[in-house]
C-alpha positions in Angstrom: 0.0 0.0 0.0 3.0 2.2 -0.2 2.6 6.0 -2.1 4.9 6.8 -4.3 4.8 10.9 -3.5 4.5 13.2 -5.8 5.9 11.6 -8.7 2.0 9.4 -9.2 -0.2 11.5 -7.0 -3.3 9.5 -8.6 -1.4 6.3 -6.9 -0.6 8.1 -3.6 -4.6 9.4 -2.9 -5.6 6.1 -3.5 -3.4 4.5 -1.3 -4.4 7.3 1.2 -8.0 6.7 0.5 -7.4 3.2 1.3 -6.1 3.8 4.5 -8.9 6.2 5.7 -12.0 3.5 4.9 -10.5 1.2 7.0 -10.6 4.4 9.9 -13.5 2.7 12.5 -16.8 4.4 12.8 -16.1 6.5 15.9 -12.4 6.8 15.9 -10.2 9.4 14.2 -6.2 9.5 12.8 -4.0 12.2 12.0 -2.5 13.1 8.4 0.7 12.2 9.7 0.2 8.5 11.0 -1.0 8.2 7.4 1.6 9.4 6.1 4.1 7.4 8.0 2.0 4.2 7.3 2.7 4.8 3.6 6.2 4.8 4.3 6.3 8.7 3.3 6.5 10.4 6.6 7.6 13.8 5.4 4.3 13.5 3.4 1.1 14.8 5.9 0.4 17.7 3.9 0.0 15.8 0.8 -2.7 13.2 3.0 -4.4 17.0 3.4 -4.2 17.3 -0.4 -5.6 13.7 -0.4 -8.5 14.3 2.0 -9.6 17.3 0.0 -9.9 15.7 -3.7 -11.5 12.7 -1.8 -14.6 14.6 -1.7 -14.9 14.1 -5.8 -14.3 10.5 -5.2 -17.4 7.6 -6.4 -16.4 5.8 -3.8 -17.2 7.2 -0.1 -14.2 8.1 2.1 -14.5 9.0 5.9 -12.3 12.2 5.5 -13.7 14.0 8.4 -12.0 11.1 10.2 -9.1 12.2 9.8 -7.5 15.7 11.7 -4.1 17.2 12.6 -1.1 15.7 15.1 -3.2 17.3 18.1 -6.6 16.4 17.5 -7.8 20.2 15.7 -10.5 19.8 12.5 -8.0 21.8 10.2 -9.9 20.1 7.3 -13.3 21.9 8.2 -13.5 24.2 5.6 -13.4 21.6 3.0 -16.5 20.1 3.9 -19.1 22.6 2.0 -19.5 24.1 5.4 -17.2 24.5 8.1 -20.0 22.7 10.4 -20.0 19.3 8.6 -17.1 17.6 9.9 -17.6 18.4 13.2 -21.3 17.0 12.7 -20.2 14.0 11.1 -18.2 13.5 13.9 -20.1 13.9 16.9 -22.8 11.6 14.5 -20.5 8.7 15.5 -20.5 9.8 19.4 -17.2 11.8 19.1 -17.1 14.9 21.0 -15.5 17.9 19.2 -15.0 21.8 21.2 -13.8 24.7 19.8 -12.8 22.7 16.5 -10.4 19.9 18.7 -11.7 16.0 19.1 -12.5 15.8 23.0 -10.3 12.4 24.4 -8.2 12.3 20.9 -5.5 10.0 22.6 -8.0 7.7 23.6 -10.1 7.5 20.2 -7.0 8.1 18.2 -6.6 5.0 15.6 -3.0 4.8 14.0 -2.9 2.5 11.2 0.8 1.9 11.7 -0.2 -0.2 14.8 -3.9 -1.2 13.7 -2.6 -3.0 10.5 -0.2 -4.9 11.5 
């Protein structure tokens, strides 16, 4: 499942993609475990560039699962309204204030040690 950076984006957001269906229902990960699951550490900003074309995507990916290294919704304003994510998240019981997931380290799902 490893991206090949920027070199085959197409190949990278799909790998990405990948990654976030298998997020659970409930839980949340950052653009940077992502990243480092891919093998492409450096890469987290390119998950963000991931998350937002994922919204054009047939097939339905979770992005408002995903949020920044300390638990912020820094994607919000990709969503159609900065609102959404934070409604799609507290849909699946997670709590959000002022923009942050509430308990992050305890509903934070890293794919690095989920997929294993």
């Amino acid at each position: 499942m490893a991206g090949t950076g920027h070199a085959d984006s197409g190949t990278f957001f799909e790998s990405v993609f990948a990654v976030v269906q298998l997020v659970p229902f409930g839980r949340v990960t950052s653009y940077g475990a992502i990243a480092a699951f891919l093998g492409t550490k450096g890469s987290a900003r390119m998950v963000g560039w991931a998350m937002n074309a994922s919204h054009t995507s047939v097939t339905r990916i979770p992005a408002h699962r995903v949020v920044n290294r300390n638990g912020l919704l820094t994607g919000r304003h990709h969503f159609g309204s900065p609102a959404i994510m934070q409604q799609l998240l507290e849909n699946e019981g997670v709590e959000v204030k002022d923009n942050q997931v509430v308990r992050f380290a305890e509903l934070f799902w890293d794919p690095a040690r989920e997929l294993i």
